[in-house]
N, C-alpha and C positions, 0 to 999 in steps of 0.2 A: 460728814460721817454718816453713815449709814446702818442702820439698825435691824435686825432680824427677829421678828418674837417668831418661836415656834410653839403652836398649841397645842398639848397632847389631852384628847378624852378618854375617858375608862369610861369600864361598862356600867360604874355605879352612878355616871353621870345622867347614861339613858335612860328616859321616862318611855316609859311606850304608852300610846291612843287608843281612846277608847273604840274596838272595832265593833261598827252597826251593820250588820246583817242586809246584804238588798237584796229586793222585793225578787222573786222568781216570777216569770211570765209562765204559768199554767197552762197547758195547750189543753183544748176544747178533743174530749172524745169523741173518736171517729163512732157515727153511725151511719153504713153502707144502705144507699137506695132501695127501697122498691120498689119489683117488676124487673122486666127483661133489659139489657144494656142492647143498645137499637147499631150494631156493626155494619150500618150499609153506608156506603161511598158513592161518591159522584159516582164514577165508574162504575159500580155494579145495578146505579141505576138507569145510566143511560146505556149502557153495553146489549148490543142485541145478540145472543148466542145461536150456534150457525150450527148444524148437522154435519162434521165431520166425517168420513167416513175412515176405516183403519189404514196405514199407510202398507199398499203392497211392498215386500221383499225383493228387492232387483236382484239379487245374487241365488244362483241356483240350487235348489236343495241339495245335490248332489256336493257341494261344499261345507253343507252345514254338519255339525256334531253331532251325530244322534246316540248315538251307543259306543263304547270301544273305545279306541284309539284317534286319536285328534290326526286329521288329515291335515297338513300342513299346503296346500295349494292352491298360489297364488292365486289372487282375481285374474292375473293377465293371460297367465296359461288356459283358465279357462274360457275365456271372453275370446281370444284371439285365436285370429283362423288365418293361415298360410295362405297365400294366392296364390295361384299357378303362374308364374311370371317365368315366360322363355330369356334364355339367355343369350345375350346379342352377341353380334361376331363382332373378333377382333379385326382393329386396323394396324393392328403394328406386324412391321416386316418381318420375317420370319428368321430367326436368330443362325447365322451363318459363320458363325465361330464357334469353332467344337476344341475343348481342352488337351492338349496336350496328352498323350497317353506314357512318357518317358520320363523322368527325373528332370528336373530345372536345374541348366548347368551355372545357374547365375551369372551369365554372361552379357551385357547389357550392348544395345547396338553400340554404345563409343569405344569400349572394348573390341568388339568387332573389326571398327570402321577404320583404329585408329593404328597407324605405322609407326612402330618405336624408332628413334633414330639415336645414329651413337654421340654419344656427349663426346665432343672432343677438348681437350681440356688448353685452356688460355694462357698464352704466354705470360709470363708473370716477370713486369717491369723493374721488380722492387732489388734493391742491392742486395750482393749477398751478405749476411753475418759472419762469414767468415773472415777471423783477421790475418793479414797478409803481413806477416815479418821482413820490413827493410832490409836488404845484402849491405846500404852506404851505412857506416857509424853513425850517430847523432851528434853534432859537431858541436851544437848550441848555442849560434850565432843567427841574431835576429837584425829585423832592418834596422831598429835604433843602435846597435851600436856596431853595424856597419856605415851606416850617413853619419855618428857624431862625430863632429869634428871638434877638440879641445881647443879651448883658446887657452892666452896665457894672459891673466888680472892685472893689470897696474895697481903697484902701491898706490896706496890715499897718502897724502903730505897728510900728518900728523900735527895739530892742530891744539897750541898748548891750551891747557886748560885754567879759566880764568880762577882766581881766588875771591874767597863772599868778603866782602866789607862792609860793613854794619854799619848805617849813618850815627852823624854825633846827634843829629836834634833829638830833643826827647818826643816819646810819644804822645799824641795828645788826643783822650781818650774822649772826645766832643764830638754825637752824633748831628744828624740835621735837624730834628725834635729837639734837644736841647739848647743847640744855636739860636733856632726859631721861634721856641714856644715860650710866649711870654704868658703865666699863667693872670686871668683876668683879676681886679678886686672886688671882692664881695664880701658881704657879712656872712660870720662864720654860724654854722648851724647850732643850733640851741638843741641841748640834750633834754629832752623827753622823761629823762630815767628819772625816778622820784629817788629823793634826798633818803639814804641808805641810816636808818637808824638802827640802833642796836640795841638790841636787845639784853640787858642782862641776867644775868645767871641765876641771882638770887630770887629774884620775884615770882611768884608763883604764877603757873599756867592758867590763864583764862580760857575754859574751854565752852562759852557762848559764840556763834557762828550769826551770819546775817541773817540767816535762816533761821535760826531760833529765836532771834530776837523779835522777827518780822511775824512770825508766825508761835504765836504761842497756844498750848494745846486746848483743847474745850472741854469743860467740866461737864461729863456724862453722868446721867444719872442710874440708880443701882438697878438692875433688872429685878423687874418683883415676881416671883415666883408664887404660884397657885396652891395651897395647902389641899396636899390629896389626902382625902378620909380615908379611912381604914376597912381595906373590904370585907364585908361580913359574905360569906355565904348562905342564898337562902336555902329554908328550911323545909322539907317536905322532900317529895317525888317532884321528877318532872315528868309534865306532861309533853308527851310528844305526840298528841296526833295533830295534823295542820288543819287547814283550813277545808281544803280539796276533801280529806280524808271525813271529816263532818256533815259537808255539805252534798254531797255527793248520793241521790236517790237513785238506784238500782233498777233498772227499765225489762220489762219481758217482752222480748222481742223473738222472732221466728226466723231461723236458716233460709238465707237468699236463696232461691233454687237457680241452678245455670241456667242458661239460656243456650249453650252449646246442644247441638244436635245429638244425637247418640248415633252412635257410629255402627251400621249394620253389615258385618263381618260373617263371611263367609266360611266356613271350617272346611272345607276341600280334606278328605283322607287321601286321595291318591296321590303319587310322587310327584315333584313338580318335574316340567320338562322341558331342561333349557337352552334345547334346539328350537331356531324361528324360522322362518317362512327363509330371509336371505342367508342363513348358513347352510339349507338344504338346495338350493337352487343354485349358491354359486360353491362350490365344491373346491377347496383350497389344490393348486398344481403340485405336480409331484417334480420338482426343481431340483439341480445337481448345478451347486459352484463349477465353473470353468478354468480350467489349470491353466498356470503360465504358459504362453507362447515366448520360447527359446530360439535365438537363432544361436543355426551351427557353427562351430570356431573354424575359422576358418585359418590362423596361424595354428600350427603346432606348439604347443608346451615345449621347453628343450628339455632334452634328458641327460645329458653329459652334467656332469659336476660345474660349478661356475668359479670361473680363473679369478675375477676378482679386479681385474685391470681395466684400466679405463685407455681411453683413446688416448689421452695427453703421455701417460706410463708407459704405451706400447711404442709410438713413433717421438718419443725424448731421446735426444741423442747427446751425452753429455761433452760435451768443451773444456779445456783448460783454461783457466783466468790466467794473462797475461798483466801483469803488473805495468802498469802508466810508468813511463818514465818522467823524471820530477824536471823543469826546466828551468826552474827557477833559481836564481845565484846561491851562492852560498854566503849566508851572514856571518862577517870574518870582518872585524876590523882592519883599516888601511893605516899602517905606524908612516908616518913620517920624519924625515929627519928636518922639517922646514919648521921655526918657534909658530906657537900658538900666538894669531893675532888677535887680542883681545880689545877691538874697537871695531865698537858698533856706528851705526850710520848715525843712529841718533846722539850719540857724544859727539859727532865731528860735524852735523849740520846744528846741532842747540845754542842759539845765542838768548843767552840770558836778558829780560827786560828790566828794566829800569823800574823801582815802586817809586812811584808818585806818591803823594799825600795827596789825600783826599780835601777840598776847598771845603766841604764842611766843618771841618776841623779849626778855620780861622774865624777869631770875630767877627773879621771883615776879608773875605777871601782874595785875593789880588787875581785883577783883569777883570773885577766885577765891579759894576756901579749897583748900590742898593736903591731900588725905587719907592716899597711903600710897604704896608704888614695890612694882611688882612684883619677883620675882625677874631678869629681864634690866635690870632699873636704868628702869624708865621710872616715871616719875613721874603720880601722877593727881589732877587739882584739880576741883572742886564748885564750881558757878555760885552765886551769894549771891546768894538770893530776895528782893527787897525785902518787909518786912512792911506789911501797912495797918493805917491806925490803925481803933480802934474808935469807932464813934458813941456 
């Protein structure tokens, strides 16, 4: 068994420590050097300085901004200068097709070239659909019953019918398992089942199990619970400043200055002007969309009203149905005046067989000799060959 204590504390349980104050490390006031702070570098003592002289302007005055209005022109325009370059002659042959001056009758050379010839239309081998009405009657005589030729049946002799005769022996209901099986001897099996006692009515129920007997429970002992004191609140204000809040010495210290540059901005009054050098030089075209190219219809629209008829509607030419004549007999019973013979083939060729009894059925079956039983108890018998006599 298994035990769980849970410990619960209150706050009248907490003691709090005595808190000792630690030592603050004091930093040593700054006092700044005297005399001059010495800013010279490798570099600026071994660097030898050279006489410069001012960088001449490549770009000609006549470009620069003096007064007025901002000249917008290019460096290239004015730096570049045209050459006098003559212009060569041409080699190409000199163009000896000249356009048409008349309307294009759309007529193309195969058009031209080409000779219609007349369709002549093809004999057509196929039968007509027209049905052709027989002048001779329909007589309705076919090859079969022009070739049959009737024969005339012989009676069948009539063939008495035997009566059943029920043998006198009795039946004898002895399979081959029963003939044969000798069942073996053995000792018989011992029943398992415990000796069935009863219970009676009167005696009171005992309701101990093997389980309770085997296992009896374990004396736990009482859970001891903590006597909680009674809490008093204390008495006074609280203090609430913390620790931070005490110890905390207030420093005078002086605003970081940026180190960001100051940004020297130019206040321009006049308007800004937000033409460049490439919107004055390259000058937007003066463009117009190009309209569909149409060709001319060259069938006419019809204008008469439309019939509404199709090909198949106009050259339909309608036929009369001819009704099939039927050639088939007519279902009419044939009466005779000849008796109904009521004998089938199979009543006059059925000869009844003989039932045997089956040789299982005998103790010992006649025409058999018994030879020996195997171990599960069956029995085995030998056919008795008849012998022939000698000549």
């Amino acid at each position: 068994m298994r035990l769980c204590f849970i410990f619960i504390y209150f706050r009248s349980d907490y003691r709090p420590y005595e808190i000792v104050q630690q030592p603050r490390h004091v930093p040593e006031e700054y006092k700044p050097k005297q005399g001059e702070i010495d800013l010279g570098t490798t570099y600026k003592r071994d660097f030898n300085s050279y006489n410069i002289p001012p960088v001449a302007i490549v770009r000609p005055l006549e470009g620069q901004v003096k007064k007025g209005k901002l000249e917008t022109v290019p460096t290239y325009k004015d730096d570049y200068r045209a050459w006098d370059v003559q212009k060569s002659k041409l080699y190409k042959p000199e163009q000896a097709y000249y356009a048409p001056t008349m309307k294009f009758g759309n007529s193309t050379t195969f058009q031209d070239n080409y000779l219609p010839w007349e369709i002549q239309p093809r004999l057509s081998f196929k039968p007509s659909s027209m049905v052709q009405r027989p002048a001779i009657p329909f007589n309705g005589d076919t090859s079969h019953r022009l070739d049959y030729a009737p024969y005339q049946l012989e009676s069948k002799p009539a063939r008495p019918k035997e009566v059943y005769r029920p043998t006198n022996q009795p039946f004898e209901d002895l399979t081959t398992h029963r003939c044969h099986f000798q069942g073996l001897v053995g000792e018989t099996a011992k029943i398992c089942k415990p000796a069935h006692t009863r219970v009676s009515h009167n005696a009171p129920f005992e309701g101990s199990t093997e389980f309770r007997d085997s296992f009896p429970p374990w004396e736990t002992p009482p859970l001891k619970f903590k006597k909680v004191q009674e809490y008093m609140p204390p008495t006074g204000a609280m203090q609430l400043h913390s620790t931070s809040h005490l110890d905390y010495i207030p420093h005078q210290a002086t605003r970081v200055v940026p180190i960001r540059p100051i940004s020297h901005r130019r206040n321009h009054h006049f308007p800004f002007q937000g033409q460049s050098t490439t919107k004055a030089d390259f000058p937007a075209w003066a463009s117009c969309r190009q309209g569909l190219i149409k060709r001319q219809q060259q069938i006419p629209n019809p204008s008469g009203k439309f019939d509404g008829l199709t090909t198949f509607r106009s050259h339909y030419v309608p036929h009369e149905l001819i009704a099939t004549q039927s050639c088939r007999p007519v279902n009419a019973p044939r009466q005779s005046s000849r008796p109904f013979e009521d004998v089938t083939m199979y009543s006059t060729e059925y000869a009844p067989k003989k039932q045997e009894i089956c040789p299982a059925s005998y103790p010992s079956p006649p025409g058999y000799i018994f030879e020996n039983t195997n171990p599960q108890g069956h029995k085995f018998f030998r056919k008795i060959t008849p012998t022939g006599k000698a000549f």
